[in-house]
C-alpha positions in Angstrom: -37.5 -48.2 30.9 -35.3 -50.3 32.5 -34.1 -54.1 31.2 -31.8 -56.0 33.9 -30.4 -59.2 32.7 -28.8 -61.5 35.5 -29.0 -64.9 36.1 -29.9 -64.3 40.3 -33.4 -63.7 40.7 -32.7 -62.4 44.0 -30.8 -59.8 42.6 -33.6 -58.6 40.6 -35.9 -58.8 43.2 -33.3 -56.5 45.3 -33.0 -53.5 42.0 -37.0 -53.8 41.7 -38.0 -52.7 45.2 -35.4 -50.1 44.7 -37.0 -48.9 42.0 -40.5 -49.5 42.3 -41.3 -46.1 44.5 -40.2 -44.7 41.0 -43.6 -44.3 39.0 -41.9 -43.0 36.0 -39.0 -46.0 35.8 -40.6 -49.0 34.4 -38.3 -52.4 35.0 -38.1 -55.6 32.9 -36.3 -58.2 34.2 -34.5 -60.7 31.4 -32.8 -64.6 33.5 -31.7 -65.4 30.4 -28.8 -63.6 28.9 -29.1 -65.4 25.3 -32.2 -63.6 25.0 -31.2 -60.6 26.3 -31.0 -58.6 22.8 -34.4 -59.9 21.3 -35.9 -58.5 24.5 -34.5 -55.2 24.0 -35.5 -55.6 20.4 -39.3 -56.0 21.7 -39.2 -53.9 24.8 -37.2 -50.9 23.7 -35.7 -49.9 27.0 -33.7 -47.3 27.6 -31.5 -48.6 29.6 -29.7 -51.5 30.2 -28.2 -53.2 33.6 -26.1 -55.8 32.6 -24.4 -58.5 35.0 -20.8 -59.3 34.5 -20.7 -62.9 35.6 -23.1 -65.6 34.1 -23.1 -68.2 32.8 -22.5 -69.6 28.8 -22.7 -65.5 28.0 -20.7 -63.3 30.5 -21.5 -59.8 30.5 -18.6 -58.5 28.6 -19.5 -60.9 25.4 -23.2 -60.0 26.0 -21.9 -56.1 25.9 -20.0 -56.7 22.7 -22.6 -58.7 21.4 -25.4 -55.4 21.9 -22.7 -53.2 20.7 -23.0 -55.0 17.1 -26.3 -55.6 16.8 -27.6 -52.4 14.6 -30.9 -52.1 16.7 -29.8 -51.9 20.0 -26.1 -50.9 20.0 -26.4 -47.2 21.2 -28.5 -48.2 24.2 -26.6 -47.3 27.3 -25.4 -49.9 29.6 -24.4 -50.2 33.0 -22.4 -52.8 33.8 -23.0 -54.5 37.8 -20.3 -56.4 39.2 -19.0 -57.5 42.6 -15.6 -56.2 42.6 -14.3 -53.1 42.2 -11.1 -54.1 40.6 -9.7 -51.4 37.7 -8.4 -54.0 35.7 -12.2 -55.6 35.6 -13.9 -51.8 35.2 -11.7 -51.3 32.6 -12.5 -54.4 30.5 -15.9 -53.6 31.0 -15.7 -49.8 29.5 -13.4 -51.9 26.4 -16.1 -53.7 25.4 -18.6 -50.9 25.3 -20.2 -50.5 28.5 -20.9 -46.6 29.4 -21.2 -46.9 33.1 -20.3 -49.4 35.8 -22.0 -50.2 39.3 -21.0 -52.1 42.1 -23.7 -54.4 42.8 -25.7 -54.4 45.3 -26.2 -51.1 44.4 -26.6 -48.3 46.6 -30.4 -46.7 45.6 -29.9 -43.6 45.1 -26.6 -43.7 43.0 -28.4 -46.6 41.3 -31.4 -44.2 40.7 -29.2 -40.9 39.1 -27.3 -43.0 36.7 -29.9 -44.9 35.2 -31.7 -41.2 34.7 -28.7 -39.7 33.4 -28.3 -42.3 30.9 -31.9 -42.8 29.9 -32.4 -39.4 29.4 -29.6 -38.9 27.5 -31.1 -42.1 25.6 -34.4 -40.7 25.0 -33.4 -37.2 24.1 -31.2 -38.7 21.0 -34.3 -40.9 20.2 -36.9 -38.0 20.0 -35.1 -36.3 17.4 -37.5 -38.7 15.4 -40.8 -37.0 16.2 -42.5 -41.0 15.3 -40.5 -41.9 18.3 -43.2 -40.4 20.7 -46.1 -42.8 19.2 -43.7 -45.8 19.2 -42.7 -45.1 22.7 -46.6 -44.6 23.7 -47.1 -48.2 22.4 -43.9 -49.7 24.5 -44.9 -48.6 27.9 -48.7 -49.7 27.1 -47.5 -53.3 26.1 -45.0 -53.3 28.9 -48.2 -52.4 31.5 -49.7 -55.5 29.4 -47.0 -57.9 29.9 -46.2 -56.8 33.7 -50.0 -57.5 34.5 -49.8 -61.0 32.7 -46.6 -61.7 34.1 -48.9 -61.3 37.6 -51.7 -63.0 36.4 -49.3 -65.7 35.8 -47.0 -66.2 38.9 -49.1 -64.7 42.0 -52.4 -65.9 43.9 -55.1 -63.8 43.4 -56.5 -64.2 46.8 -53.6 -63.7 48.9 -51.4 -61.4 46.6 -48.6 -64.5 47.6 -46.9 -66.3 44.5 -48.8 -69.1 43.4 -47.7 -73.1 43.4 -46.4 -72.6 39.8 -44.2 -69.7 40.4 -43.1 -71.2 43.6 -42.3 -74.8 41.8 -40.0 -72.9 39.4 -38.4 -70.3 41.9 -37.6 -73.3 44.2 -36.1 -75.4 41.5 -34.2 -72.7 40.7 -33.1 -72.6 43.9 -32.3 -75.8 44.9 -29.7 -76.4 41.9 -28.2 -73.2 43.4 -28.0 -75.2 46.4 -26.8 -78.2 44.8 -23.7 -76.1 43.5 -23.2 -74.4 46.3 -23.1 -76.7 48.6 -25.4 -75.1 50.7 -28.5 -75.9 52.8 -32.1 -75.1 52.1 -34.8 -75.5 54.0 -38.6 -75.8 53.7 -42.0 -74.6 55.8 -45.3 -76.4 55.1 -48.2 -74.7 56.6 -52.1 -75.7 57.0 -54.9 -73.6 58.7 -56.0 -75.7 61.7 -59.7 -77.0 61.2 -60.0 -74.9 58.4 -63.0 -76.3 57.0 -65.2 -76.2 59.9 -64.1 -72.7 59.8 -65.7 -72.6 56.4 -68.6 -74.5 56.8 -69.2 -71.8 60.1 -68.7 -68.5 58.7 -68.8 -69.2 54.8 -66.6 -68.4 51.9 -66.0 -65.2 52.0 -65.0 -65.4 55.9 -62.6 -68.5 54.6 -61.0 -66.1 51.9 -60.4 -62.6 54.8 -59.2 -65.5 57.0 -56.4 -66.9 54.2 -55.3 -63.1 53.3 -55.3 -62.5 57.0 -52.5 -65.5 57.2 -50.6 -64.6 54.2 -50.1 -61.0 55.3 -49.1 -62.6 59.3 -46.4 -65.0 57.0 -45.2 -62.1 54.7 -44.6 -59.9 57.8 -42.0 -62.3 59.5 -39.9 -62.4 56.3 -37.3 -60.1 55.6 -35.0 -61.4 53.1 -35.5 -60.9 49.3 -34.3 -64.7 48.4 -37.0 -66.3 50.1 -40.1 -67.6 48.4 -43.6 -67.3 50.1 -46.4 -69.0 48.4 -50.0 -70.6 49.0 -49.5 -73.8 48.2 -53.2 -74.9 47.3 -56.7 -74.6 49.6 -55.4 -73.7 53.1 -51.9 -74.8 52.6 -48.3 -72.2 52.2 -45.1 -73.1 51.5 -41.6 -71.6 52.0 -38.8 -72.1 50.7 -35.4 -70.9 52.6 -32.2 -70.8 50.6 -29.0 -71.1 53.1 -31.0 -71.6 56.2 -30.3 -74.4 58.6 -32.9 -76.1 60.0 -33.0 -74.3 63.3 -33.3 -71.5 61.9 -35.9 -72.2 60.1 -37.9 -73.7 62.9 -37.3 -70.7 64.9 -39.2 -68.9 62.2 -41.3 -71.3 61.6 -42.4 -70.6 65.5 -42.4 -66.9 64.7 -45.0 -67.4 61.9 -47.3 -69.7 64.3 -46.9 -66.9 67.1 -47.7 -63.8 64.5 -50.8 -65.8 63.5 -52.1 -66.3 67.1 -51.6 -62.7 67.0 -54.1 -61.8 64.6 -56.9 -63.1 66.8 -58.9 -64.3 64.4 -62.3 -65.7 65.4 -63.0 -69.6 65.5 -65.8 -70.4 67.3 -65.7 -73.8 66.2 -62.7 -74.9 67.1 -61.4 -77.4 69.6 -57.8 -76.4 69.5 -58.6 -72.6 70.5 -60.8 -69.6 70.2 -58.8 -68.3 67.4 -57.4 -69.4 64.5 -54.3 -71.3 64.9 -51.9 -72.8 62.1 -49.7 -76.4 62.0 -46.1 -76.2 60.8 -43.6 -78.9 59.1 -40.0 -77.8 58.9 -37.2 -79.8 57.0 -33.9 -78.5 55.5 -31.0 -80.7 53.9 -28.2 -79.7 51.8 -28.8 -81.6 48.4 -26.3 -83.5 46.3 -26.6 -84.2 42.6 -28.9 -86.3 41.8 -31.1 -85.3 44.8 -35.0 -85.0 43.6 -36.6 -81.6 44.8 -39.6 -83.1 46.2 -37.6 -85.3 48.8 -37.4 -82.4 50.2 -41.2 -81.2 50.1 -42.3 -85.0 50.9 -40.3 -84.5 54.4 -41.8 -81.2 55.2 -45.5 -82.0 54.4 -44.6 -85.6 56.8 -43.4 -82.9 59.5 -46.5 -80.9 59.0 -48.4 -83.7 59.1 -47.1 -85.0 62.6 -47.5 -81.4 64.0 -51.1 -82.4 63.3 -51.3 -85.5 64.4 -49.8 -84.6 67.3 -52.5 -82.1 68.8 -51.7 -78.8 65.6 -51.0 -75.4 67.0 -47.6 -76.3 66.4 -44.0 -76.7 64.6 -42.7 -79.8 63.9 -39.3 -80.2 62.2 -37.1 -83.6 61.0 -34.3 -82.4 63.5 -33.8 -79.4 65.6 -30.3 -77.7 66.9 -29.6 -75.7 69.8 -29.5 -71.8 69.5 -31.7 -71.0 66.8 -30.6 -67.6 65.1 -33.5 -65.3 63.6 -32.9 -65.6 59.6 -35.0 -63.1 59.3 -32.7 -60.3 61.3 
C-alpha cells in the first residue's frame, strides 16, 4: 500500500493513473500533511511518498516527525521533489528519508522503488506471523474506504465527479489561482431541449443520452488538473486552471463538435436531428477577495445567452484571436 501526502491534487491525480494498471499497489492519497501520521497509523501502508515543499509542515519536518513516532518510524519513504540539487537530496536522506524521486516521476522507476521498498517493508513485518490477519483487514477497509470515497465525490450516472467534489476541487483551485496570479477559466454546459428529449424517449433514454455526453466531454480533456463534473439534471461544468479564455472557448467548441459527433437521436427537436449541447465560457484571473461564484455566475450568463441566442453553440464573456488547443 501506497500513502502520498502532497498538498497538489494534480499531482496525485498524475502518481494514481501511474499506478492504477498495478492491481497489487493499492494508493491512498493524504492533502493534508498534519494528518499524515494518524493516516499511516489507520491505513498501515507500506510505503510512503512524501512531498518536500508544503505548506505549515515541509516534508523534511513531516520526515523527522514519522521518524519519531514509534508506530510508523521504520516505514520507508521516498521523498518527491522538483529539483535535483545534492545539497537538497542530501537534507532529505539527513532527516530520514530512504529514497528520493524527482517528481513528476517517470512510471516505471516510480514503479521499482516503491516495490523495492515495500517489499522490503513487508518482509520485516511478516516475521510476526499476526501480521498476515492484520494486513488482510487493512486492504479490506482500504477497498471500503476507496468505494466510499467514490460514493462520495463521483456521479453515479455519468461516472463524472459530482457538484460536491467539483465545489471543493474548484475552490481549491481558484485560491491556487489567486496566489498564482494566474487565470482560470470556466465551461457551463446544458443539453439542448433536453426535456422534450425526456418526455419523447423516457428516462432511461435521458440517462444513455447524459453518459453518452459525459464520455464526448471526458474524451476532449487531456490534462490531469482539470475538473469535469455534471453539475445537476442536464447541466456540466469545467473548471480550467491556467487557461485563458480563448483557449477555453476553443475547447469549449471542441466539446460542442464531439457531441454532434455522437449522433444521437432527437426526433423532437427544432434545433437539429441530433442531440446538440449550449456552452457559456468565462475565465478571469482572481484577486483576493474575489468570490468563486463570480466566476460561475458569468459562465452560466454566457451559457444562458448561447441559448437565448438560437443554442447549438459557445458563448464566451470575451474571445481572443488564435485560440491554442489546451488540451494538446
Amino acid at each position: 500500500m501506497v500513502m502520498l501526502v502532497d498538498d497538489q491534487p494534480f499531482v496525485a491525480e498524475i502518481i494514481r493513473r501511474q499506478l492504477i494498471s498495478e492491481h497489487d499497489i493499492n494508493f491512498h492519497y493524504c492533502i493534508n500533511p498534519a494528518e499524515a501520521i494518524s493516516t499511516a497509523e489507520k491505513i498501515g501502508p507500506t510505503v510512503v511518498l512524501l512531498d518536500l515543499v508544503m505548506p505549515d509542515i515541509d516534508g523534511l519536518m513531516l520526515c523527522r516527525l514519522f521518524r519519531n513516532q514509534p508506530t510508523v518510524r521504520d516505514l520507508p519513504i521516498v521523498m518527491l521533489s522538483s529539483t535535483e540539487d545534492a545539497a537538497v537530496k542530501a537534507q532529505a536522506f539527513a532527516a530520514g528519508a530512504n529514497d528520493y524521486l524527482v517528481k513528476p516521476p517517470e512510471k516505471l522507476e516510480l514503479i521499482a522503488r516503491l516495490r523495492y521498498h515495500s517489499s522490503s517493508y513487508i518482509n520485516k513485518l511478516q516475521r510476526d506471523e499476526a501480521y498476515r490477519a492484520l494486513r488482510a483487514s487493512q486492504i479490506r477497509l482500504e477497498e471500503l474506504n476507496m468505494e466510499l470515497l467514490q460514493l462520495a465525490n463521483l456521479d453515479g450516472l455519468t461516472g463524472l465527479a459530482n457538484r460536491r467534489y467539483f465545489n471543493e476541487r474548484y475552490h481549491e483551485e481558484w485560491a491556487r489561482a489567486v496566489r498564482g496570479k494566474k487565470p482560470i477559466a470556466l465551461l457551463m454546459l446544458d443539453v439542448d431541449r433536453f426535456k422534450t428529449f425526456n418526455d419523447h424517449y423516457g428516462h432511461l433514454g435521458g440517462d444513455d443520452c447524459l453518459k453518452q455526453i459525459a464520455a464526448a466531454i471526458k474524451k476532449m480533456m487531456a490534462r490531469p488538473g482539470d475538473i469535469v463534473a455534471r453539475y445537476g439534471g442536464e447541466e456540466f461544468i469545467v473548471a480550467l486552471p491556467d487557461t485563458s479564455l480563448n483557449s477555453a472557448a476553443y475547447l469549449a467548441e471542441k466539446i460542442r463538435i464531439e457531441v454532434e459527433k455522437q449522433a444521437i437521436p432527437h426526433e423532437v427537436s427544432d434545433i437539429s436531428p441530433y442531440v446538440t449541447v449550449s456552452l457559456g465560457v468565462a475565465e478571469m484571473i482572481p484577486s483576493p477577495g474575489t468570490d468563486p461564484n463570480t466566476l460561475i455566475k458569468q459562465a452560466d450568463e454566457c451559457l444562458y445567452q448561447a441559448k437565448r441566442l438560437g443554442r447549438n453553440q459557445v458563448q464566451a464573456v470575451m474571445l481572443a484571436a488564435d485560440p491554442v488547443d489546451p488540451t494538446e
